[in-house]
PADOFI-475884 format. One line per 3 residues: number of its first residue (from 1); for each residue x, y, z of N, C-alpha, C. Coordinates in steps of 0.05 Angstrom, whole numbers, plus 5000, padded with zeros to 4 digits. Example, Ala and Ser with C-alpha at 12.3 -4.5 7.8 and 13.67 -1.06 7.14 Angstrom:
! PADOFI-475884
1	5264:4886:5156:5246:4910:5156:5264:4934:5156 | 5257:4955:5142:5273:4979:5143:5258:5001:5157
//
This chain:
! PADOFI-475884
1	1183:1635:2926:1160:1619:2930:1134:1634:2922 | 1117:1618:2914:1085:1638:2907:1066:1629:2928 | 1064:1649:2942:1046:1643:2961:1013:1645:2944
4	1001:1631:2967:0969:1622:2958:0959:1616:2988 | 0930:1616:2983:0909:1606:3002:0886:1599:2996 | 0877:1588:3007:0848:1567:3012:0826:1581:3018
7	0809:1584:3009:0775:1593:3018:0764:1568:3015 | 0750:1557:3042:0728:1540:3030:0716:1529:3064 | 0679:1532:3057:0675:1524:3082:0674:1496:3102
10	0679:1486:3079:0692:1452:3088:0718:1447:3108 | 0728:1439:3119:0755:1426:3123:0770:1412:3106 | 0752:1375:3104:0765:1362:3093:0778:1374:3062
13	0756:1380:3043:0760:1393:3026:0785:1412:3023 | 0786:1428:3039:0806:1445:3044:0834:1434:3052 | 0834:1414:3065:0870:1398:3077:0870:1380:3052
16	0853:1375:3034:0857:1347:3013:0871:1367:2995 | 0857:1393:2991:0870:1407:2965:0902:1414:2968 | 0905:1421:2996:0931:1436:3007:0955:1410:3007
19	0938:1387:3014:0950:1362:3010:0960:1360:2977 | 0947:1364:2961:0949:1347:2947:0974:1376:2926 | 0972:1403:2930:0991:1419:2921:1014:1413:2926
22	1018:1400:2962:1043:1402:2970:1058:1372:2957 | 1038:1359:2944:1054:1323:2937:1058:1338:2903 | 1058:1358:2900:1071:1365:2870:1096:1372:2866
25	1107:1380:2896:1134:1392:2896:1139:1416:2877 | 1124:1435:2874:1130:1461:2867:1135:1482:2891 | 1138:1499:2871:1142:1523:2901:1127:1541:2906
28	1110:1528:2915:1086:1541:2926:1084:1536:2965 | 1074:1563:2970:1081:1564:3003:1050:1567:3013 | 1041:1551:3032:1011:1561:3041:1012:1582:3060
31	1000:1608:3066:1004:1622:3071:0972:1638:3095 | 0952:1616:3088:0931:1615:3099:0910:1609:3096 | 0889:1597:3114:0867:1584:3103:0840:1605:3112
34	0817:1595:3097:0796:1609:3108:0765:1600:3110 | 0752:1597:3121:0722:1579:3118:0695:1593:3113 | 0707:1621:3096:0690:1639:3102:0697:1663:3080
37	0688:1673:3061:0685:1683:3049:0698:1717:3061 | 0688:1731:3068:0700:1750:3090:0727:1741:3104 | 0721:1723:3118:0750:1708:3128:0770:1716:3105
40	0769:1703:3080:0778:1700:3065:0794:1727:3050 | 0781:1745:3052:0780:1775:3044:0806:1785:3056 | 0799:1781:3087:0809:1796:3109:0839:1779:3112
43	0842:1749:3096:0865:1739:3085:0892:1751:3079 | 0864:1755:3053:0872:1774:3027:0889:1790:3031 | 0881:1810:3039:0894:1839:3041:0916:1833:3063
46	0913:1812:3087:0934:1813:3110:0966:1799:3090 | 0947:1782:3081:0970:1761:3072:0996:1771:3042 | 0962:1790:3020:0982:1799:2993:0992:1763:2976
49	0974:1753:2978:0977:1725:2967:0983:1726:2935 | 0986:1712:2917:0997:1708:2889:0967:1688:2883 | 0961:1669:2891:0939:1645:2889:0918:1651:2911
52	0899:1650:2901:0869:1639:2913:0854:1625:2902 | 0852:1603:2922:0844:1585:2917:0807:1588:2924 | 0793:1582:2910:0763:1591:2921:0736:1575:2919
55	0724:1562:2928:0704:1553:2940:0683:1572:2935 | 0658:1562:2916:0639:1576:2904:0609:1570:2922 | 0603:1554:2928:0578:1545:2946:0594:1544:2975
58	0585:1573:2984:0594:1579:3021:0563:1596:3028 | 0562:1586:3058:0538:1610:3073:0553:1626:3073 | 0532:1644:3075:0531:1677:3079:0530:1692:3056
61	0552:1681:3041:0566:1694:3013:0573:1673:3002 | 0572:1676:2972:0586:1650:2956:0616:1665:2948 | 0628:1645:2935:0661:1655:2925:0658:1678:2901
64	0630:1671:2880:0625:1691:2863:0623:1718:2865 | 0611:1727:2904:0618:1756:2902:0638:1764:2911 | 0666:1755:2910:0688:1763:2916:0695:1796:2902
67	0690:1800:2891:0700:1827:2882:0679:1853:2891 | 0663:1839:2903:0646:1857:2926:0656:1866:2939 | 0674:1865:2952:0690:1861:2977:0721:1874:2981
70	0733:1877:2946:0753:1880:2942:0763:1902:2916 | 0778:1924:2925:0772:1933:2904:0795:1928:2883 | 0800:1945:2858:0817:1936:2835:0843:1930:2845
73	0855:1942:2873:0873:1945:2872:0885:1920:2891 | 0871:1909:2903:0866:1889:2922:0869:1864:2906 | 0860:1868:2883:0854:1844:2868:0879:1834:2852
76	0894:1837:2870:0918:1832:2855:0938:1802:2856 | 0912:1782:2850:0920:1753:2851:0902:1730:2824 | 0914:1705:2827:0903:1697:2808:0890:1683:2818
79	0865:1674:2808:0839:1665:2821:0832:1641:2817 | 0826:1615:2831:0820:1599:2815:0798:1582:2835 | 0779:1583:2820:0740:1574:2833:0747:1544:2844
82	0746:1528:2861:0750:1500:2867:0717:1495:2869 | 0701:1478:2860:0674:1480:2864:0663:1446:2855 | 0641:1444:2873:0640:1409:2867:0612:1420:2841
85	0597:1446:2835:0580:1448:2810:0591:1466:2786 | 0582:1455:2768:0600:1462:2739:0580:1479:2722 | 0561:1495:2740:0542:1512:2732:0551:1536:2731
88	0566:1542:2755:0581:1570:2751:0604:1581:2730 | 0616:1564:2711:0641:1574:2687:0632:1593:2678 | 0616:1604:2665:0606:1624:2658:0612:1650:2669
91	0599:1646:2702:0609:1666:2717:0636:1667:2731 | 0651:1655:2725:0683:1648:2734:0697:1665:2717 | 0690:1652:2696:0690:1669:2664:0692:1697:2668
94	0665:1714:2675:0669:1736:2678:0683:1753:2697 | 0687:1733:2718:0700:1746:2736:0733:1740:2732 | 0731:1735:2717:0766:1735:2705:0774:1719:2719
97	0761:1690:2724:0785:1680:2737:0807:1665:2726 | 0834:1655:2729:0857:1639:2721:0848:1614:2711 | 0829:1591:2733:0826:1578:2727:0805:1568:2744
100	0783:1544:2740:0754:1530:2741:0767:1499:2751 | 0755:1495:2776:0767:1463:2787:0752:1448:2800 | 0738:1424:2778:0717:1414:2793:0724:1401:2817
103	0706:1393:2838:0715:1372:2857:0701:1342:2846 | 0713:1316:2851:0730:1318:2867:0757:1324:2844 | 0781:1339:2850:0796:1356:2833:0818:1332:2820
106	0820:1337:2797:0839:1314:2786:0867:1324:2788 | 0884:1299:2790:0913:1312:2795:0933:1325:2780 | 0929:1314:2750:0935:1325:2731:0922:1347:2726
109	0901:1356:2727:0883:1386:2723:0900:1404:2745 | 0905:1406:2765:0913:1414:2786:0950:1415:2781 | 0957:1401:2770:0976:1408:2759:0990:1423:2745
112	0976:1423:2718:0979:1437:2688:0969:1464:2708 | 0954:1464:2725:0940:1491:2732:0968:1507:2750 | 0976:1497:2753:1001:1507:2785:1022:1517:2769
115	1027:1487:2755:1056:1503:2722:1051:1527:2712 | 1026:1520:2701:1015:1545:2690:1030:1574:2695 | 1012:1578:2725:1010:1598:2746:1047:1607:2746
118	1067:1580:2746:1094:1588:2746:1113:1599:2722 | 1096:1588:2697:1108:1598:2678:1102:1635:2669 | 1084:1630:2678:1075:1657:2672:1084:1681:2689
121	1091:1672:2715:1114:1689:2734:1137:1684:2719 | 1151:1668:2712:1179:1669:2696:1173:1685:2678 | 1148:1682:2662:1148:1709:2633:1149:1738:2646
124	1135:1745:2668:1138:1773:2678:1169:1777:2689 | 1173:1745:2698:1200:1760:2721:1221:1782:2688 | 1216:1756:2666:1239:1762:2649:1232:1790:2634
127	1202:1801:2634:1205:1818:2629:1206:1843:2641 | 1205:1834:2661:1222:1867:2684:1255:1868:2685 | 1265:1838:2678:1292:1845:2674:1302:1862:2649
130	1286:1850:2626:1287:1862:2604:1279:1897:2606 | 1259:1903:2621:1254:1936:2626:1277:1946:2641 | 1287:1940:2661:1308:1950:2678:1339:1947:2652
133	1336:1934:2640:1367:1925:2625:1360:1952:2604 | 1332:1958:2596:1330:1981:2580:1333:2001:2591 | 1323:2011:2615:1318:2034:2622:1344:2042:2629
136	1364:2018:2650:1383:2028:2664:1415:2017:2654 | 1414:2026:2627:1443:2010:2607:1458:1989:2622 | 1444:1970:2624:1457:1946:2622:1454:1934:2608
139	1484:1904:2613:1476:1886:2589:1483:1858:2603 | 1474:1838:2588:1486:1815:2599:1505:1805:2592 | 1519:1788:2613:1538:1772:2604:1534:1750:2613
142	1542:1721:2590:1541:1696:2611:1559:1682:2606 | 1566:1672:2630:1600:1657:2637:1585:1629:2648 | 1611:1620:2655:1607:1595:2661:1598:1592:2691
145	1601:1611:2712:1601:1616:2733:1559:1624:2739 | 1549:1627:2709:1522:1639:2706:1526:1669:2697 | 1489:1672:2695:1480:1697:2682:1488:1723:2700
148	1507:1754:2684:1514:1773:2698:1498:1799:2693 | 1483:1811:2693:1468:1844:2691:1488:1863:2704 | 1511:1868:2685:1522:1893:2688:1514:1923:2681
151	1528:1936:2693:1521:1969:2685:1534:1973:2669 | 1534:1990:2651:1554:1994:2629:1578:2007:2644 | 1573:2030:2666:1595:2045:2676:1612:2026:2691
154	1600:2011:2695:1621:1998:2709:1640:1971:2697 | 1641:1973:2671:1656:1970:2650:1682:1983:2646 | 1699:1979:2652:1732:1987:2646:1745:1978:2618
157	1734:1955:2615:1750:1947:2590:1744:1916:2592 | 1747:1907:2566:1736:1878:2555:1765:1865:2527 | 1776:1845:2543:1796:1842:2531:1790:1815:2515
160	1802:1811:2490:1798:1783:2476:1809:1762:2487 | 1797:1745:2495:1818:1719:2503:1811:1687:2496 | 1827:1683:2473:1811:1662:2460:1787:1670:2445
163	1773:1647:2448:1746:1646:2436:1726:1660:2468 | 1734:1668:2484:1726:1685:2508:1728:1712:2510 | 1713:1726:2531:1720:1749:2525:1720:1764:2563
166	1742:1774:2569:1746:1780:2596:1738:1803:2604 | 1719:1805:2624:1714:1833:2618:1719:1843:2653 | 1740:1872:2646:1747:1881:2672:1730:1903:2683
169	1711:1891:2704:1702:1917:2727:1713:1933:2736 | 1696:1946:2756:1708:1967:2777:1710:1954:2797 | 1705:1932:2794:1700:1919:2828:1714:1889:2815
172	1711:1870:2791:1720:1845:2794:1732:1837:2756 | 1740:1816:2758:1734:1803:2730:1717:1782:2720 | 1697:1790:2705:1687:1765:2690:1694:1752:2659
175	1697:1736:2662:1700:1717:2635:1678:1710:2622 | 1668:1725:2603:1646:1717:2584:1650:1694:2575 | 1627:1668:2556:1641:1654:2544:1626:1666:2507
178	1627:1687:2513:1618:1699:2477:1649:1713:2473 | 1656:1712:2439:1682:1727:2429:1671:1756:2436 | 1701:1769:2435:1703:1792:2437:1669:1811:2407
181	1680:1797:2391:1660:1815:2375:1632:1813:2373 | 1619:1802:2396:1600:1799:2403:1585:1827:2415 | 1615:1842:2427:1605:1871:2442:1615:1889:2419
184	1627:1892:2407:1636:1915:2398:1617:1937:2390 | 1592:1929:2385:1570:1953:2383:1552:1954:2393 | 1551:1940:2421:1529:1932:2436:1533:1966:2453
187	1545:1979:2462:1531:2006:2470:1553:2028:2462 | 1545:2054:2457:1562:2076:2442:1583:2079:2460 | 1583:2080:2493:1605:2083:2504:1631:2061:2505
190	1623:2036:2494:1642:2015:2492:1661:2024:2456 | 1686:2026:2456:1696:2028:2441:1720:2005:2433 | 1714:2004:2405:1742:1983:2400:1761:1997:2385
193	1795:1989:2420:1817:2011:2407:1827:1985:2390 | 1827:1966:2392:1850:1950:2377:1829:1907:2374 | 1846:1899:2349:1825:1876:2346:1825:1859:2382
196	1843:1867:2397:1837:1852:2415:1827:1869:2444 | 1823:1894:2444:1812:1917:2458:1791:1922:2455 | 1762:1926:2478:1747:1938:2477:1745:1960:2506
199	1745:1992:2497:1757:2001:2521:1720:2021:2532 | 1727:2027:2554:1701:2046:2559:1699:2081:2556 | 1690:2092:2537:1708:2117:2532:1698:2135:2559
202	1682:2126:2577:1677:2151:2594:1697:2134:2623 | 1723:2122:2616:1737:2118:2639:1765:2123:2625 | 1772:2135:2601:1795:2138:2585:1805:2160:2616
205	1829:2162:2618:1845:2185:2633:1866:2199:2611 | 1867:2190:2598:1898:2203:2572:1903:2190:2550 | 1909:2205:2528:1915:2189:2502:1947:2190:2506
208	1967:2175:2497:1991:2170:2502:2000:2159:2478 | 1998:2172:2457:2010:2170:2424:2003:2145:2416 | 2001:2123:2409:1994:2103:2408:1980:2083:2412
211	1971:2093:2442:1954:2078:2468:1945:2097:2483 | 1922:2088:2509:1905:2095:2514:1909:2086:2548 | 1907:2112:2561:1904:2093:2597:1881:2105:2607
214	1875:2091:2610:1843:2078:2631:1855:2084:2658 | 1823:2099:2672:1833:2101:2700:1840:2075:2721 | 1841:2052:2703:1859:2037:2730:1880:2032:2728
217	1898:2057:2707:1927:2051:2701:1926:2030:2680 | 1916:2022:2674:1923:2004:2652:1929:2015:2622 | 1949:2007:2605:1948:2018:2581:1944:2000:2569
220	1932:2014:2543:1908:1995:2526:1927:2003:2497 | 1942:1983:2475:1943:1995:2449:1921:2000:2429 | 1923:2024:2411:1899:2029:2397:1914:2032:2367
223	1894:2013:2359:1914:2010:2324:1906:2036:2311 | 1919:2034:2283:1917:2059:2270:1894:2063:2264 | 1883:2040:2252:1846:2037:2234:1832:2039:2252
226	1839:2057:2288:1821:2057:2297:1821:2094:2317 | 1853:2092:2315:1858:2123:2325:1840:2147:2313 | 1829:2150:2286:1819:2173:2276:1790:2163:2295
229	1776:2155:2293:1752:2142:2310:1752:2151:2326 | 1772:2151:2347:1773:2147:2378:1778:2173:2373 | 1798:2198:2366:1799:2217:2372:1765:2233:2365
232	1754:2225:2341:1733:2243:2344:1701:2234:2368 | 1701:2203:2375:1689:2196:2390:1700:2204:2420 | 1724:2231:2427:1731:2235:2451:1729:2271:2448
235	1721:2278:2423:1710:2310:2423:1696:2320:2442 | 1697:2337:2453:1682:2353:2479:1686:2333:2512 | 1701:2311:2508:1711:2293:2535:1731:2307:2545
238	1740:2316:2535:1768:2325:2547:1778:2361:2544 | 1788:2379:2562:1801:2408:2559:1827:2397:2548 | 1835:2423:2520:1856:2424:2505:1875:2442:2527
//
C-alpha cells in the first residue's frame, strides 16, 4: 500500500479529498491528517509517508515553506500542493513538487495523479529487482505457477522437457515454460553436458566415464561434443 496524508487547515476540504481517493479504489492507505503546517511536519517524520498531500494558504505558515522545516533527508515523499489559488505553480515548480491540484479538485485530475504516483513505484520496484538479480547472480524463471528469482547456487541441474524446461533445486522443482536453450549461456557456472542436460559445474561430485553425478546422486549423461568442454571448464575444481 502507499501510504499518504493530508495537510490542510480546513476539515471539509480535507474529508472530501480523503473521500474522494478512497472512491478510486487504489492502494493507497491514509495514514494521517493534519490542520497545520508543523502538525504536518511532525506527521512527516512520525508517519515516513510516500504522498503528501498539501494545502498552500494555512495560518501561521503556508504549505510553500515546507522545506523549512525539513531537511533533504526527511524529504523523502512526493508532494502534491492541493490549493483553491493557481498563483503559486511557479513556486510548486520550484519546490519540486509531483503534482499542482486546484480546488475544487477534478476527479479525473486526481486520478491520472494517483496512477501516476503508482506507476512510477512499479518502475523503481522493477528496478531494484533488476539491481539485486545483478549484483546477487540470479536469474528468472517463469512458470505457470508465476515469476521465480533464483540463485544460481542453488541450481542443481535443468533438464529438457518438451517445449519446457525443469529445473532441479536444492530445496524443490520448477518447471519453466521457456526451452531448455533459453539457459544454456545465461551464466558460466551452468553447463550443457548433453542436448537434453544443463548441469551446475560448482555441484558436479565425480566424472564417471561418460556421465557426470551431481551432489544429489543423480547421474547426468554428457555427450562427446561436449566432454572436451566440461573437462577443461572443471580445471583447478577438482585434486588429481
Amino acid at each position: 500500500m502507499i501510504k499518504y496524508i493530508v495537510i490542510d487547515d480546513e476539515p471539509n476540504p480535507r474529508e472530501l479529498l480523503i473521500f474522494s481517493i478512497e472512491t478510486l479504489g487504489l492502494p493507497y492507505q491514509l495514514v494521517g491528517e493534519a490542520k497545520s503546517l508543523l502538525e504536518g511536519v511532525d506527521l512527516i517524520r512520525k508517519e515516513k509517508p510516500d504522498v503528501v498531500f498539501l494545502d498552500i494558504q494555512m495560518p501561521e505558515h503556508i504549505g510553500l515553506k515546507i522545506r523549512s522545516f525539513l531537511n533533504e533527508e526527511e524529504f523523502n515523499f512526493k508532494l502534491i500542493f492541493v490549493t483553491a489559488y493557481d498563483q503559486y505553480t511557479i513556486q510548486a515548480i520550484r519546490l519540486s513538487a509531483f503534482d499542482y491540484l486546484l480546488k475544487p479538485i477534478d476527479h479525473n485530475e486526481l486520478s491520472e495523479c494517483m496512477n501516476r504516483i503508482i506507476n512510477e513505484k512499479k518502475a523503481q520496484n522493477t528496478y531494484q529487482q533488476l539491481k539485486t538479480i545483478e549484483n546477487q547472480n540470479v536469474i528468472v524463471i517463469k512458470s505457470h505457477e508465476g515469476t521465480y528469482f533464483i540463485n544460481i547456487q542453488d541450481i542443481i541441474s535443468i533438464t529438457a522437457d518438451g517445449m519446457y524446461s525443469k529445473f532441479q533445486l536444492t530445496d524443490k522443482v520448477i518447471l519453466s515454460s521457456k526451452p531448455l536453450k533459453v539457459y544454456e549461456r545465461i551464466h558460466d557456472k551452468l553447463f550443457r553436458c548433453h542436448r537434453s542436460h544443463i548441469i551446475n559445474l560448482d555441484h558436479i561430485e565425480k566424472l564417471e566415464g561418460q556421465s557426470v553425478v551431481l551432489q544429489d546422486q543423480e547421474q547426468y549423461p554428457v555427450s562427446r561434443n561436449y566432454k572436451t568442454d566440461l573437462v577443461e571448464a572443471l580445471k583447478g575444481r577438482f585434486v588429481d
